[in-house]
C-alpha positions in Angstrom: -1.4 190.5 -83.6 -3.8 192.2 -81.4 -5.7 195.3 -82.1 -4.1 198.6 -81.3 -5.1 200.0 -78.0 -8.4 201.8 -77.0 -8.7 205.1 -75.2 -11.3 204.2 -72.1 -14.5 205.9 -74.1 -13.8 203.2 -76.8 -13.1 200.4 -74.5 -16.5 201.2 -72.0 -18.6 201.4 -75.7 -17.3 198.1 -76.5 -17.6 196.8 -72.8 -21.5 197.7 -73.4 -21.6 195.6 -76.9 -20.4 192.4 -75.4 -23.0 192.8 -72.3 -25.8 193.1 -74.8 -23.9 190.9 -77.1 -23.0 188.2 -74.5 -27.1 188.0 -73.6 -28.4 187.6 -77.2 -25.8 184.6 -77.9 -27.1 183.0 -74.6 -30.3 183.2 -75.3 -30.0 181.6 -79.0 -27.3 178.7 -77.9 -30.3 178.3 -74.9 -33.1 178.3 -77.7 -31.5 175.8 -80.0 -30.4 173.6 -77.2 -34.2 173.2 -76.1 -35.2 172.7 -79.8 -32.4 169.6 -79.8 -33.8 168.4 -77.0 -31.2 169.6 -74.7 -30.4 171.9 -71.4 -29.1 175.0 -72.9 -26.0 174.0 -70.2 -24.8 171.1 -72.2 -23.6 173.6 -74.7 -20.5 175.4 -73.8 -19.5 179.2 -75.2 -16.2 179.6 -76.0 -15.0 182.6 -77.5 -12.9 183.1 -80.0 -10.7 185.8 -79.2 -8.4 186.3 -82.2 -6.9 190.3 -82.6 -9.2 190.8 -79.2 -7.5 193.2 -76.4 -6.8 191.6 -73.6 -8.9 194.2 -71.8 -12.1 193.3 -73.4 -11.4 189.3 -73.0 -10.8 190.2 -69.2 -14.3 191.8 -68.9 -15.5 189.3 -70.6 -14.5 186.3 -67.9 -15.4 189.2 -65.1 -19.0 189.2 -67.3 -19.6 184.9 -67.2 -17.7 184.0 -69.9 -16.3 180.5 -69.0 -14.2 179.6 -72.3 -11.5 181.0 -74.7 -9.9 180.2 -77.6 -6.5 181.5 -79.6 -5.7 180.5 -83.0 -2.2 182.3 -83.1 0.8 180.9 -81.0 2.6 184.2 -81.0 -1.0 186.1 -80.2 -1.6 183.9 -77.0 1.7 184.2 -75.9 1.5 188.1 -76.3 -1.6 187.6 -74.0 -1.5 185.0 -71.5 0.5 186.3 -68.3 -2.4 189.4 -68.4 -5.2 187.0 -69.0 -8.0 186.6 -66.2 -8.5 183.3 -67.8 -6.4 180.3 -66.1 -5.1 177.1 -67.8 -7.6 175.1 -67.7 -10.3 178.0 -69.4 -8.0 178.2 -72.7 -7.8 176.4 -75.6 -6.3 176.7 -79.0 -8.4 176.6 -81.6 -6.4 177.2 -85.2 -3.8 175.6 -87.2 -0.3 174.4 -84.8 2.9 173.7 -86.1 4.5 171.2 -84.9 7.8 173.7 -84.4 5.3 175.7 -82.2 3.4 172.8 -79.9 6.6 173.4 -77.3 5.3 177.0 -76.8 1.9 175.9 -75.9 2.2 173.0 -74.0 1.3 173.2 -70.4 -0.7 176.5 -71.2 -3.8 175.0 -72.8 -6.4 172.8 -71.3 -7.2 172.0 -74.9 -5.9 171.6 -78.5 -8.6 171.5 -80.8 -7.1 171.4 -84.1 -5.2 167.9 -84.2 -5.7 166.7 -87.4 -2.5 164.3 -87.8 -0.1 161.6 -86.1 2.9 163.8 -86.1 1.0 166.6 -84.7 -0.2 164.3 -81.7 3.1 162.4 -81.2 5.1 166.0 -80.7 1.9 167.1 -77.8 2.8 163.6 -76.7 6.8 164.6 -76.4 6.2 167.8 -75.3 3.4 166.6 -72.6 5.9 164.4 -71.4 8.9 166.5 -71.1 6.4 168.9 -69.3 4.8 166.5 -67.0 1.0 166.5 -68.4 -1.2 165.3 -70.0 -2.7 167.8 -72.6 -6.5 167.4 -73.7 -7.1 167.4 -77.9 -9.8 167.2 -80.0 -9.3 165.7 -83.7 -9.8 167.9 -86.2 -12.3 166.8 -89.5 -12.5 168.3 -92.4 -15.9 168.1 -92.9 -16.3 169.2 -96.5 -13.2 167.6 -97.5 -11.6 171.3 -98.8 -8.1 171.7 -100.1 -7.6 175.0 -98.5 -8.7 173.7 -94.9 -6.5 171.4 -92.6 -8.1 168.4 -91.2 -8.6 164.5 -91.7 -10.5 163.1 -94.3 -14.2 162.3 -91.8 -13.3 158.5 -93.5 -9.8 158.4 -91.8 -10.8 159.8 -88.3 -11.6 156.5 -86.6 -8.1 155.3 -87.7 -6.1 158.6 -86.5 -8.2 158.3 -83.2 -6.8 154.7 -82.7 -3.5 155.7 -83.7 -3.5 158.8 -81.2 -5.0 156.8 -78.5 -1.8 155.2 -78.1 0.2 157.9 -76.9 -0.1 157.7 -72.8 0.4 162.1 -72.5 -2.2 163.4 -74.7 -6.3 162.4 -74.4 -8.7 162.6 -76.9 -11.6 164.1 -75.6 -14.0 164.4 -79.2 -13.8 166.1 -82.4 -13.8 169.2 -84.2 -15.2 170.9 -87.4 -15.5 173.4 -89.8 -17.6 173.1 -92.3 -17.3 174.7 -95.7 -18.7 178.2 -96.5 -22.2 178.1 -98.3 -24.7 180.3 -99.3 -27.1 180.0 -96.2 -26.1 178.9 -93.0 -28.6 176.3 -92.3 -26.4 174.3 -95.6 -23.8 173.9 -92.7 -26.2 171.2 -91.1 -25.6 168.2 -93.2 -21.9 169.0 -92.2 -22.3 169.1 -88.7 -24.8 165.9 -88.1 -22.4 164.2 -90.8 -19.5 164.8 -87.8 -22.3 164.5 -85.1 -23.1 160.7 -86.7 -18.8 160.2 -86.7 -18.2 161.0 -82.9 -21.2 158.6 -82.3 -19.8 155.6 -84.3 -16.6 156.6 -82.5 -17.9 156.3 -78.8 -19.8 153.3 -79.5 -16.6 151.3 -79.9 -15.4 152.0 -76.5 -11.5 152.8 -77.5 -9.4 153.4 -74.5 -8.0 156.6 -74.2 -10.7 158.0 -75.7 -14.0 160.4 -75.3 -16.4 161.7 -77.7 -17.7 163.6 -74.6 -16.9 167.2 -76.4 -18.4 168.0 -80.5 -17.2 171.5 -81.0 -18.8 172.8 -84.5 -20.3 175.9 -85.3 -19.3 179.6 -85.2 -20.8 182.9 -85.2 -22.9 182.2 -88.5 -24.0 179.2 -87.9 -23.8 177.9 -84.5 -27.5 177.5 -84.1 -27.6 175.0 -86.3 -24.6 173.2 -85.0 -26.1 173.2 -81.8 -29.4 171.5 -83.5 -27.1 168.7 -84.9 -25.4 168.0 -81.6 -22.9 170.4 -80.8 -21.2 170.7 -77.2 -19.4 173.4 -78.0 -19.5 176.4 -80.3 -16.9 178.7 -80.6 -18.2 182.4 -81.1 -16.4 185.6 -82.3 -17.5 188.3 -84.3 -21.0 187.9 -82.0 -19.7 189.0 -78.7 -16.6 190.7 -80.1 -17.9 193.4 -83.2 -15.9 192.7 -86.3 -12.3 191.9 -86.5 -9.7 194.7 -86.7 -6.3 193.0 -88.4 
């Protein structure tokens, strides 16, 4: 669920927090795109907007932001018909059932969390059925944790191959979460580990198939993700202020 509504002194003080949040993030995803050797715009924002009022998002696409991302079906449907955001700047980012992919469908540019066959062959149904072709990203499970969905980084080139058989869904790269460690900068191994997979992927030219989009690395540790080849980082707490559930 989203958070409970503001009254417009709240709303303006958070309205100034993202303008002076928004700055800071572009100025480190510029910083460690530079120090990888990169243009700072080869690395896409997106924010992730979980319990965010739709308010806030919306002055945050009237403020530059190019990119969002939901992780709860029910949330972005609560949202979307009062988002400034159209199709093809939203993605989903979290865990989808495949009970829910029919709600989502046609809404998304981009799922980013496909991280089996069955998942990808009901986007496929439902693309069909809906006359699209919907955009994914495999999801790895970079630290290979129980409690986090994901393929196994050894059994991603075979799910890739296996997805880039289905004519209404394209695989456009891969994304990550790596496991929670004591310092941030832990995260990198992580990140070129997947980095390294999406290059051995592109390199055998599978039809169907881009690695053109890495997207690893949130608010704690994006810099580094960024450093080990990240196109896309997906930011919340930064430009947001903590969660309220």
């Amino acid at each position: 669920m989203t958070e409970k509504s503001f009254d417009d002194a709240a709303l303006a003080a958070r309205f100034r927090d993202f303008d002076e949040n928004f700055k800071r993030v572009r100025q480190t995803v510029a910083e460690a795109a530079v120090a990888a050797g990169r243009r700072p715009e080869d690395v896409q924002i997106l924010a992730a907007t979980k319990t965010v009022p739709v308010e806030l998002i919306n002055y945050a696409a009237a403020h530059g932001l190019r990119l969002m991302g939901e992780n709860k079906v029910q949330e972005l449907l609560e949202k979307y018909d009062d988002l400034a955001f159209d199709r093809e700047q939203i993605h989903f980012i979290g865990h989808l059932q495949t009970n829910k992919v029919r709600q989502i469908v046609g809404k998304v540019h981009m799922i980013q969390s496909v991280d089996s066959l069955k998942l990808a062959e009901e986007i496929d149904k439902r693309s069909a059925a809906a006359g699209c072709v919907t955009n994914v990203l495999v999801e790895v499970n970079a630290g290979g944790e129980e409690s986090k969905s994901g393929v196994a980084p050894a059994a991603t080139e075979e799910l890739v191959c296996q997805v880039a058989q289905l004519p209404h869904v394209r695989i456009q790269g891969l994304m990550t979460i790596p496991p929670v460690t004591e310092k941030p900068e832990q995260a990198r191994k992580f990140f070129s580990n997947i980095y390294q997979l999406s290059v051995d992927i592109r390199r055998k030219n599978i039809d169907n198939v881009s690695m053109d989009c890495l997207s690893m690395g949130m608010s704690a540790d994006y810099p580094f993700a960024i450093l080990e080849g990240a196109t896309m980082v997906r930011i919340g707490s930064l430009l947001f202020g903590k969660r309220h559930y």
